[in-house]
Structure formats: structure tokens, C-alpha cells
C-alpha positions in Angstrom: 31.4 37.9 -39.3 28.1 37.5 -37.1 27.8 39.9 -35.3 24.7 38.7 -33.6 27.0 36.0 -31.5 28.2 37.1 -27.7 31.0 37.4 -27.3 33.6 36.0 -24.5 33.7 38.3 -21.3 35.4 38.4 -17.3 38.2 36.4 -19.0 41.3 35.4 -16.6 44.6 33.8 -16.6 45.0 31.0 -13.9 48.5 29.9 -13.9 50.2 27.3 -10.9 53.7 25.9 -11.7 53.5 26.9 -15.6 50.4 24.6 -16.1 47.3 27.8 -17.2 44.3 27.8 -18.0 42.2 30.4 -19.4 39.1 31.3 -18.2 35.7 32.9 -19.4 32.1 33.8 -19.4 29.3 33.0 -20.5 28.0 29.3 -21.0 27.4 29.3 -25.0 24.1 28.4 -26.3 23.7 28.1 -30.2 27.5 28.3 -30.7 31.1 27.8 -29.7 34.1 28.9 -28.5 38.0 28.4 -30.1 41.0 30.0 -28.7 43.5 31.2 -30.5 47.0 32.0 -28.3 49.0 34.8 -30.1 52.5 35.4 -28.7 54.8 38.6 -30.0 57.3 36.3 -31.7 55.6 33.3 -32.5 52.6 32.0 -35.0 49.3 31.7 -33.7 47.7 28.5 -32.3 44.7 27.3 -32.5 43.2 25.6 -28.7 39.7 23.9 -27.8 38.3 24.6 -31.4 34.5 24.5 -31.1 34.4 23.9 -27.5 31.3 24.1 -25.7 33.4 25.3 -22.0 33.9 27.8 -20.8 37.7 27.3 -20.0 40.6 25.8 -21.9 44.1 24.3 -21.0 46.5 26.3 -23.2 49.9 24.9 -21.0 51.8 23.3 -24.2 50.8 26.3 -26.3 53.2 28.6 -23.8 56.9 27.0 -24.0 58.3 29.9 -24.6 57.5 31.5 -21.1 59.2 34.8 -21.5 57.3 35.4 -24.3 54.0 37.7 -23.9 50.8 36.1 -24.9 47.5 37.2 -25.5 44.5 35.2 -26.1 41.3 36.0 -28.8 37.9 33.7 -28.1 35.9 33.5 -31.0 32.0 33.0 -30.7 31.8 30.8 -33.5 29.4 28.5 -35.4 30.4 25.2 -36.9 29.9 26.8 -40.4 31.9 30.1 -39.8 34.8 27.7 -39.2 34.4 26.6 -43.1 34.5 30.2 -44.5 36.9 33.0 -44.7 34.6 35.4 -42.6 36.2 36.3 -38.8 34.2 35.8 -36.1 33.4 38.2 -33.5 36.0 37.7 -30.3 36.9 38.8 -27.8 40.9 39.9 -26.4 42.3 39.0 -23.3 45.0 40.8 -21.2 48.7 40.4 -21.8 50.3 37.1 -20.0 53.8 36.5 -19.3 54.1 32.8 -18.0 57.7 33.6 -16.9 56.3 36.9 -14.9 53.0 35.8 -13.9 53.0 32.0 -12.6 52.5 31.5 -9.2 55.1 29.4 -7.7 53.3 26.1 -6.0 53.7 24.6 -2.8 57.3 23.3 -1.9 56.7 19.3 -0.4 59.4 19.1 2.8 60.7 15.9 2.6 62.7 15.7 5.6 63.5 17.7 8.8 65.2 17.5 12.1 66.0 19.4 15.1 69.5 18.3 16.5 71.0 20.3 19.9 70.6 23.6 18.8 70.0 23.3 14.7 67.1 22.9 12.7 67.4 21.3 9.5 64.7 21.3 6.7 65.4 19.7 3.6 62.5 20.3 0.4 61.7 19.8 -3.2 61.3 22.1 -5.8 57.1 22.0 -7.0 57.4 20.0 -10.6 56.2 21.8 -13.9 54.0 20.2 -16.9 57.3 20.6 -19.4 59.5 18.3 -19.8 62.8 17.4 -20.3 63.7 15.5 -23.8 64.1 12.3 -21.5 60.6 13.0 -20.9 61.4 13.6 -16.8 59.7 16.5 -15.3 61.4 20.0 -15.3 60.8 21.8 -11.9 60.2 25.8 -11.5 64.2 25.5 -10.5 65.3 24.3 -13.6 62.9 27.5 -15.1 63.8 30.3 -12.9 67.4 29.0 -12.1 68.7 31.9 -9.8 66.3 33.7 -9.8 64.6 31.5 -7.6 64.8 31.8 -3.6 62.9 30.1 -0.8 61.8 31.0 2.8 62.1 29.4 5.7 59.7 30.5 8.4 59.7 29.6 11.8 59.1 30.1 15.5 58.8 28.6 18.7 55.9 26.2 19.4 52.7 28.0 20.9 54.8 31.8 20.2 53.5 33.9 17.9 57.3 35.3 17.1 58.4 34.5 13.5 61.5 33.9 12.1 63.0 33.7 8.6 66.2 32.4 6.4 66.7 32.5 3.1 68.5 29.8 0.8 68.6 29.5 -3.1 69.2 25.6 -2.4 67.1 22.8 -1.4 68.1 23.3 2.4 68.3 25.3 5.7 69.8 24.9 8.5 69.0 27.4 11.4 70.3 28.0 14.7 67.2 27.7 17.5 67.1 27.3 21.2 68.0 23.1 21.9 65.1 22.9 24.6 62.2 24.0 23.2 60.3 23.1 19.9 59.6 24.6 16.6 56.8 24.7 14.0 57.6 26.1 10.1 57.0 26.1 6.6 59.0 27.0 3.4 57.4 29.2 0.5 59.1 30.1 -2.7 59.4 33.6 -4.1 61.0 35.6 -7.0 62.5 38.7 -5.9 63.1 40.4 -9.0 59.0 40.2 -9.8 57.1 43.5 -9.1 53.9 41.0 -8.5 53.3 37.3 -7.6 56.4 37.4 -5.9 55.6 35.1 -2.9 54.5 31.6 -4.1 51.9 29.2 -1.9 53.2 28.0 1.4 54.1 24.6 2.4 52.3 22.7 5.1 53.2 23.5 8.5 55.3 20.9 10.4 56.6 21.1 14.3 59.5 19.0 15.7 58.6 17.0 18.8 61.8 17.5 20.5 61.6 17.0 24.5 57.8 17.6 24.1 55.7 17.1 27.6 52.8 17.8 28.7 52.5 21.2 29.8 54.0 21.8 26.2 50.9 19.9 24.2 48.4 21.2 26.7 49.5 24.1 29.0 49.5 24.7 31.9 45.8 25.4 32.8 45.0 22.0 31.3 47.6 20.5 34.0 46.3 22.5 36.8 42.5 21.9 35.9 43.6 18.2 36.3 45.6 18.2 39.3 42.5 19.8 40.9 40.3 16.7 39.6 42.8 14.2 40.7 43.3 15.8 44.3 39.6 15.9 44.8 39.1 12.1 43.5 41.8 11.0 46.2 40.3 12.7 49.0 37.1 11.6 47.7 38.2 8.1 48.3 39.4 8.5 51.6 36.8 10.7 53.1 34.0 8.2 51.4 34.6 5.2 53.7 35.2 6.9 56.7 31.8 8.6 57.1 30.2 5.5 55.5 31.7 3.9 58.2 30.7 5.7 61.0 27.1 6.1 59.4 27.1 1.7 59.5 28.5 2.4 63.3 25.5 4.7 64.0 23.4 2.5 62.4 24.3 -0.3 64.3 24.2 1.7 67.4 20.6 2.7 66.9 19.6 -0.6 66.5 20.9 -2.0 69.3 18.6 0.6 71.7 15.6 -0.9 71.8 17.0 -4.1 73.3 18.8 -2.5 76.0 15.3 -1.2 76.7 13.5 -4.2 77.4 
């Protein structure tokens, strides 16, 4: 090979809902990168031959996702590619789509808070595989039971959380009817030793029997109950002295006259 050509280094997995990319340094200059994806079990492939970047999406390359890949980037010219000489390259660490994903956020796609039940309903993130219908297969249809979400939640403006686990698209939890609650859902994998909590959802809060002293507290509704007391006794004690200042006025005026 040439042994005069860098080689690939600081190169990383990044891997959300089965779609991964790897990643690598540096920029080439004079040459070129190909990946090749070796699994334990299956041929090697062949991705982003004589790429100039410094990353490559090697998604459809992983199907099998129990199987254990590594990755070799070769610094290559467009000649070496022509020849039977190897390039030098460089190895990545192991990668076990099935083990190492990181589960993506959950979308909630409905929710209500009825007497004393919360109700959350979600959907499962999507995956870039798909089924032979060509529809989308989601990290459920993956991990089957061995996936489980989280529901956390807690009482508007508390800092007290709560949890419930399901291994469906639901939850219903029992809360207290008069006050409101804010939550999110986040997947997780509890047989993994690592990446076992996915991303979290976006936080939502019910607006059940919300006021103001909920939205604001209670120094924001005391701060303007001061302001409105003072305005009103502002417009009552305003005329009167203006009045008895015209009086005195008047009064004043009227002196000289009774003079003469």
C-alpha cells in the first residue's frame, strides 16, 4: 500500500432510531476515503467509495442489527482502487445496532386529565427500515418486548416527580382531580447495560381548572392588588384636594375686592 497517506482517526458511531452514521477525522487533501462495513457473519460492503467527507451514512449496510460490525476507512487514491495493493486504514470500535441505538423521542399524540386520571396516549419513534409494503418499521416492531416506556410526571410548579411504566402505547395514572400536571414519556431498554434510557419527549401540562394564582403565583397577584388599591385611591383622593386647591384658589382671589 502507501504508506505515506493518513490515515482515518477520532472515529465514532452516531446511531438515533437505527439510522448511523460514521464519523471521522481528518479533512483529506490529495486522497480519499471508502468505507468498508465488516460484520461477524456477513460479506463485506463497500460505502462512500472515494468520498472526499469525513462522514458516511452506513444505515442500509446494518439490517442485521444484532450482528456486530466494525468499520475499516481506507486513505485511498483513485489509482489504488485499480490495483490489488491495500491501502492503509484505519479500524473502528465494535457496533451492535441492536445494543447501541439510542431510542428517539416518543411524539404524544394525545392526552387528558379527567377527575382524577391522567391519560397520555404516544407513538412509537419510526426507524429507516422498512417493511416489504414499504411502510416504516418503528423501534417496537425491532425491540418488541423488550421495549418499555416512562411516563414522568408531577404537579404543576412542584418539583416532585412521578413515574409509571407501560410496554404499550398508553398510561393512565391516578393524580389529584384539582390540581394540574406537566410530563413527558421516554423510552428505555432495560436489559441494555448502556444506552438504556432513550431521548425524552417534549414536556406538555394539562390546563385543568388553571387560574391565576396557578399561572402566576401568588406574589404576582399580591404585587397587583397593591397597584390596583393605590390606583383607586389615587382617583379618589385626586379630585378632592384638586378641588379644595380650585376652592382656595378662588378664595384668594376674591380678597383683594373685599378690600377695596
Amino acid at each position: 500500500g502507501n504508506p505515506e497517506l493518513p490515515t482515518a482517526v477520532n472515529i465514532t458511531w452516531s446511531s438515533i432510531n437505527f439510522k448511523t452514521i460514521l464519523q471521522w477525522q481528518p479533512k483529506p487533501s490529495g486522497y480519499f476515503y471508502t468505507v468498508e462495513i465488516h460484520g461477524q457473519t456477513s460479506d463485506t460492503k463497500k460505502k462512500c467509495i472515494l468520498t472526499s467527507e469525513t462522514e458516511c451514512d452506513v444505515t442500509d449496510v446494518l439490517r442485521n442489527v444484532r450482528e456486530t460490525y466494525t468499520a475499516h476507512i481506507l486513505s485511498v487514491t483513485s489509482s489504488v482502487m485499480d490495483n490489488f495493493e491495500e491501502p492503509p486504514f484505519a479500524v473502528s470500535e465494535k457496533f451492535t445496532p441492536y445494543n447501541q441505538t439510542v431510542l428517539g423521542k416518543p411524539e404524544i399524540r394525545n392526552y387528558t386529565q379527567k377527575g382524577s386520571k391522567l391519560n397520555v396516549v404516544f407513538q412509537d419513534p419510526l426507524t429507516p427500515y422498512t417493511f416489504p409494503n414499504g411502510s416504516f418499521q418503528s423501534i417496537r416492531d425491532i425491540f418488541q418486548h423488550d421495549l418499555e416506556y416512562k411516563l414522568y410526571y408531577w404537579k404543576d410548579q412542584s418539583s416532585g416527580k412521578k413515574d409509571a411504566i407501560t410496554k404499550s402505547q398508553k398510561f393512565e395514572v391516578s393524580i389529584d382531580s384539582t390540581t394540574n400536571y406537566c410530563f413527558y414519556v421516554q423510552g428505555f431498554i432495560p436489559s441494555r447495560r448502556e444506552n438504556r434510557n432513550g431521548q425524552e419527549s417534549v414536556m406538555l401540562c394539562t390546563s385543568v381548572g388553571r387560574n391565576i394564582l396557578d399561572e402566576y403565583g401568588a406574589e404576582v397577584f399580591i404585587i397587583i392588588a397593591v397597584i390596583a388599591i393605590a390606583v383607586i385611591t389615587l382617583a379618589v383622593v385626586l379630585p378632592v384636594i384638586l378641588c379644595k386647591r380650585k376652592k382656595a384658589k378662588a378664595a384668594r382671589e376674591k380678597e383683594p375686592l373685599n378690600g377695596v
